[in-house]
N, CA, C and O of each residue as an XYZ file, in Angstrom:
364
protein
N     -36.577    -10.606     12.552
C     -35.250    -11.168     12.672
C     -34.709    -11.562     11.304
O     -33.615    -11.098     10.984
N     -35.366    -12.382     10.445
C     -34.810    -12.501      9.332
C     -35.294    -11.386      8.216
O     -35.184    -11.955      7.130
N     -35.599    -10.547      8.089
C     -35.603     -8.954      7.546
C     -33.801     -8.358      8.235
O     -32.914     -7.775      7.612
N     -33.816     -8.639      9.149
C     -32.446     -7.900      9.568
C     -31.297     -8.740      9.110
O     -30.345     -8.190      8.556
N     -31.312     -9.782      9.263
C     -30.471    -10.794      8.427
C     -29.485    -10.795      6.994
O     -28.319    -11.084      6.725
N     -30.821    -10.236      6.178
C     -30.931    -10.223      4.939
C     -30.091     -9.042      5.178
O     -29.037     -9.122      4.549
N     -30.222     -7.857      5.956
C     -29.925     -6.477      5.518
C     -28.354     -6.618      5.740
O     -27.436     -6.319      4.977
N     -28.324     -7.281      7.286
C     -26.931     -7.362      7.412
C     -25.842     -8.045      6.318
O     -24.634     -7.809      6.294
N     -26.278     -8.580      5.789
C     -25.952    -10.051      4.479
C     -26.013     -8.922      3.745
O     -24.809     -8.719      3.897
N     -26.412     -7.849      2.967
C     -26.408     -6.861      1.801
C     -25.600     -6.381      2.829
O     -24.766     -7.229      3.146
N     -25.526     -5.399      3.442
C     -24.216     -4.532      4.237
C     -22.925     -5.029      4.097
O     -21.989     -4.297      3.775
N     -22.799     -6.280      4.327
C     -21.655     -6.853      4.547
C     -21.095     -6.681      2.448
O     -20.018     -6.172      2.139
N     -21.917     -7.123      1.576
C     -21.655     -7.321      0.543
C     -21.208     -5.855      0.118
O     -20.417     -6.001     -0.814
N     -21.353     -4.690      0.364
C     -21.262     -3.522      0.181
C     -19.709     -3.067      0.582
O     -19.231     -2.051      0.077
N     -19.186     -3.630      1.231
C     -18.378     -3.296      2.220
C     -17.127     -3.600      1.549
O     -16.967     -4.756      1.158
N     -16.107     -2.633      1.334
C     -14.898     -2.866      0.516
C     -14.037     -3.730      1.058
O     -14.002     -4.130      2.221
N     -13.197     -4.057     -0.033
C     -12.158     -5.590      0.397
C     -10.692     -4.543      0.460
O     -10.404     -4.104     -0.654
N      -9.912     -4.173      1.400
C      -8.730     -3.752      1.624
C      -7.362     -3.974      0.839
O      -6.439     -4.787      0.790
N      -7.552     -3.413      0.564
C      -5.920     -3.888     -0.814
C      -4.235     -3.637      0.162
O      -4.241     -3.398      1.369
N      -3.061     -3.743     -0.583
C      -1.666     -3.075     -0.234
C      -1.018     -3.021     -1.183
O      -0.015     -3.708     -1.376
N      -1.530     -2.101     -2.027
C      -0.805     -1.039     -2.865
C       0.596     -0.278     -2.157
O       0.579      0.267     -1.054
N       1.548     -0.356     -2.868
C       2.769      0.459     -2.561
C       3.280      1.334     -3.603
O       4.141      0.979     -4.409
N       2.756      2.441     -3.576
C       3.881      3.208     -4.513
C       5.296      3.303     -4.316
O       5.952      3.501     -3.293
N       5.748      3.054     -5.927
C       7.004      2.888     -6.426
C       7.554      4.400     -6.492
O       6.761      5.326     -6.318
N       8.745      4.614     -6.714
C       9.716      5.706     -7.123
C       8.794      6.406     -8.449
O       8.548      7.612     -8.400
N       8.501      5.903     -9.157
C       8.014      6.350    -10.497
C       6.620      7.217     -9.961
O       6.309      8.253    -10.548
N       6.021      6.842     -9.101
C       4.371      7.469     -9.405
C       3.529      6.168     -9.197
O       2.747      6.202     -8.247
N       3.561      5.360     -9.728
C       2.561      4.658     -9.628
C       1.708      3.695     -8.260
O       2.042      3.640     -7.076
N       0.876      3.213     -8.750
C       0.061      2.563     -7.536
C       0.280      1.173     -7.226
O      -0.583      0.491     -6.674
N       1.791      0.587     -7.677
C       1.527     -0.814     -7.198
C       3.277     -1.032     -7.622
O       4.062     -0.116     -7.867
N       3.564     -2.430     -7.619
C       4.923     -2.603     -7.354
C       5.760     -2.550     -8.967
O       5.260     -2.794    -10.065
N       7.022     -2.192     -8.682
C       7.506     -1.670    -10.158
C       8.360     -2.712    -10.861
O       9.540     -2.709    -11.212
N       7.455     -3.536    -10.947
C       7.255     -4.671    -12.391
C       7.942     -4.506    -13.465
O       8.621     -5.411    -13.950
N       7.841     -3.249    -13.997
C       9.001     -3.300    -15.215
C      10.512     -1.971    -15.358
O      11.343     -1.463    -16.110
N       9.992     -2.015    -14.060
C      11.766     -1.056    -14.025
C      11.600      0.668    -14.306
O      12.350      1.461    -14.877
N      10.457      0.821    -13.728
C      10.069      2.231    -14.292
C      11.030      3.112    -13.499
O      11.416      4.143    -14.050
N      11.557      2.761    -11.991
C      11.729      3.825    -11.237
C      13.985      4.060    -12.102
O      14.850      4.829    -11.682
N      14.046      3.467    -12.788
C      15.357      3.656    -13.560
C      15.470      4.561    -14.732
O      16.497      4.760    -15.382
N      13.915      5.261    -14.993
C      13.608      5.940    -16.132
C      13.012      7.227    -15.389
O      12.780      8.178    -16.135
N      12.805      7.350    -14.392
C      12.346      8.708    -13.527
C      13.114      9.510    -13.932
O      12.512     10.528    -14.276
N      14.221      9.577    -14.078
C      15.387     10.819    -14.531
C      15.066     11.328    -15.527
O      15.588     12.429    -15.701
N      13.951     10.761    -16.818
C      13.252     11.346    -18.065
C      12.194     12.019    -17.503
O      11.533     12.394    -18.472
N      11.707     12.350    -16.600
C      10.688     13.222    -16.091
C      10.893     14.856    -16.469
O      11.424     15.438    -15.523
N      10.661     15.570    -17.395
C      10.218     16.846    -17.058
C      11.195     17.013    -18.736
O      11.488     18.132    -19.156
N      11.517     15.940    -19.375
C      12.443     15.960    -20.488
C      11.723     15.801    -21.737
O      10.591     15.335    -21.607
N      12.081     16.058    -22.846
C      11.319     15.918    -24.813
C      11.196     14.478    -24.373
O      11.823     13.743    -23.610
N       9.830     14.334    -25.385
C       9.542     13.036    -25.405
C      10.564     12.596    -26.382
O      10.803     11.457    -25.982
N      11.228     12.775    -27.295
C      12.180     11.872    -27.870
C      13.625     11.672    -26.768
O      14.594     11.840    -27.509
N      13.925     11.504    -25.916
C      14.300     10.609    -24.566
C      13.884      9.910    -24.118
O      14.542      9.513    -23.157
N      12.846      9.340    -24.306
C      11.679      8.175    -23.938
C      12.366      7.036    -25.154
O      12.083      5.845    -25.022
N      13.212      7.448    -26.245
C      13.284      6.180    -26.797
C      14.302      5.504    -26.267
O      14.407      4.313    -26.559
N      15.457      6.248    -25.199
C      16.185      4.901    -24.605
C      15.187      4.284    -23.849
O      15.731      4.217    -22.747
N      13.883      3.702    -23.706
C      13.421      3.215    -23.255
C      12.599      1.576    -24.001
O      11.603      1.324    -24.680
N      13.702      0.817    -23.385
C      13.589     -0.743    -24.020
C      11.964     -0.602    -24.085
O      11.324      0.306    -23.554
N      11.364     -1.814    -24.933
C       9.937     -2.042    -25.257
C      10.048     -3.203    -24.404
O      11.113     -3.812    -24.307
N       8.722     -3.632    -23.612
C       7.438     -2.982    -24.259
C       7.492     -1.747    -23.629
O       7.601     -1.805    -22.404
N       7.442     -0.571    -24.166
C       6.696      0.491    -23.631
C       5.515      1.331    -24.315
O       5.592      1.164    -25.532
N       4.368      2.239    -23.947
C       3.863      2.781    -24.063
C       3.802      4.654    -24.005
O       3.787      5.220    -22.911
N       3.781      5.231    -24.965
C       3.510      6.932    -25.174
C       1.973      7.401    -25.205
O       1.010      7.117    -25.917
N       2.127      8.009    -24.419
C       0.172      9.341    -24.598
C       0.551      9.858    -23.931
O       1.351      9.806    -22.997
N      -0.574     10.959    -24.813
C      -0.985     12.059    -24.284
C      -1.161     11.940    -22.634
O      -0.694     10.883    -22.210
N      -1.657     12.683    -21.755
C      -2.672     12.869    -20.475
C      -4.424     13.153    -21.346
O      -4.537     13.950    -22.277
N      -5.164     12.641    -21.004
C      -6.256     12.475    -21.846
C      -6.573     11.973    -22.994
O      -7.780     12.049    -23.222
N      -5.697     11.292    -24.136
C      -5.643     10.132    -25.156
C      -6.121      9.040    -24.528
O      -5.647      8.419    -23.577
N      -7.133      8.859    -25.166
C      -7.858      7.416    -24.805
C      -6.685      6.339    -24.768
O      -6.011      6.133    -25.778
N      -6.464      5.664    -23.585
C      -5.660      4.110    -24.365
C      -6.472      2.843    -23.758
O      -7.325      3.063    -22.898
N      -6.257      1.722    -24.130
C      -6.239      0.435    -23.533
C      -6.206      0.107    -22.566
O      -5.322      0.647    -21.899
N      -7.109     -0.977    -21.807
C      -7.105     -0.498    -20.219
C      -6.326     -1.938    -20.466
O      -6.030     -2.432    -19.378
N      -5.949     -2.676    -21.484
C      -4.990     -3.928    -21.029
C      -3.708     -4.115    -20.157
O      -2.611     -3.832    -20.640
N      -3.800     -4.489    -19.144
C      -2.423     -4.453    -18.340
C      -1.210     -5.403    -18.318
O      -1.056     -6.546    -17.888
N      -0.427     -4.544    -18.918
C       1.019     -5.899    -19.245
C       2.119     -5.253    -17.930
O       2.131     -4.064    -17.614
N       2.847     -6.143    -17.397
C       3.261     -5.935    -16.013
C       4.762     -5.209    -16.664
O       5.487     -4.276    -16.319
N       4.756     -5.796    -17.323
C       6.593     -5.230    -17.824
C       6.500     -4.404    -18.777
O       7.503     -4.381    -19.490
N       5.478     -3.543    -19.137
C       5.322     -2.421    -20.201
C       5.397     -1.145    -18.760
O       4.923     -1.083    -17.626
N       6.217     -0.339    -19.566
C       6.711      0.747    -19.006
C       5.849      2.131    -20.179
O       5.878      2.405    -21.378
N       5.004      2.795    -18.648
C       3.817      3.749    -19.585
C       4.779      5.438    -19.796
O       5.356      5.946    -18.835
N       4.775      6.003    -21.026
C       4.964      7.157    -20.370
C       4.080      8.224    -20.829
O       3.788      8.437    -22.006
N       3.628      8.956    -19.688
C       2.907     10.137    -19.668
C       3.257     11.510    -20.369
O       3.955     12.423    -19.929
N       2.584     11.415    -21.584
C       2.811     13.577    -21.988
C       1.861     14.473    -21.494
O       0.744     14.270    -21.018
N       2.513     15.529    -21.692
C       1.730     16.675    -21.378
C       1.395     17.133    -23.239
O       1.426     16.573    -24.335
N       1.142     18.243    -22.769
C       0.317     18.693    -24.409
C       1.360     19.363    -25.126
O       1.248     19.666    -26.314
N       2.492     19.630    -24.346
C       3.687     20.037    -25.425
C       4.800     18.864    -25.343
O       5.980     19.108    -25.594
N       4.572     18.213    -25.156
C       5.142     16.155    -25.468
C       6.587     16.304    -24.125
O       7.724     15.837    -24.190
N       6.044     16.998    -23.192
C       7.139     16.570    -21.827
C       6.828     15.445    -21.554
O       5.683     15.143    -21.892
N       7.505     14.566    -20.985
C       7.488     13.824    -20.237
C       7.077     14.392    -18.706
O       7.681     15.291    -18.121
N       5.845     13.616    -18.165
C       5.082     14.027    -16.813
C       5.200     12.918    -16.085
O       5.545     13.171    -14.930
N       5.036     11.701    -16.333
C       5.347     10.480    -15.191
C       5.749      9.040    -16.145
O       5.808      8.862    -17.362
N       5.928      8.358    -15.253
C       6.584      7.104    -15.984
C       5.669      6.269    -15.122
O       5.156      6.796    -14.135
N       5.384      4.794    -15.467
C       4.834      3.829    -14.622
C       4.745      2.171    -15.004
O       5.324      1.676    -15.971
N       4.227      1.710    -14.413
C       4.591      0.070    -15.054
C       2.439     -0.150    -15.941
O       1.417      0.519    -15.786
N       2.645     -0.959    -16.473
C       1.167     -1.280    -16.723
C       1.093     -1.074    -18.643
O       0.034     -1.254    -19.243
């Protein structure tokens, strides 16, 4: 009985906690904090159109290492390898 206890007590600890994530207009996985879905219209455009975009914001590559620091009102934008613009997002 207390062998099963224990196991149930680890099972339970295993067991994921349920989130409510909402994607925004932009792409992203959670609520749009810094106004990204007003910059969607730069999607598929030269990255130099990304500079009407008030700071804080962020530029990379798709695969450029960045910072996993999360600022709620920094607006990210995504390149491709010939500097399109691919998504916009908050973080």
């Amino acid at each position: 009985m207390r062998c099963m206890f224990f196991s149930l007590l680890i099972l339970a600890g295993c067991a994921g906690v349920a989130t409510n994530n909402t994607a925004s207009k932009s792409g992203s996985a959670g609520p749009d904090t810094c106004n990204a879905a007003a910059y969607v219209g730069l999607i598929g455009q030269e990255a130099v159109t990304a500079l009407a975009v008030p700071d804080p914001k962020r530029e990379y590559r798709i695969g450029q290492p960045v910072t996993s620091d999360y600022v709620a009102n920094r607006v990210n934008i995504k390149l491709d390898e010939t500097d399109v613009i691919v998504a916009i997002d908050c973080g």
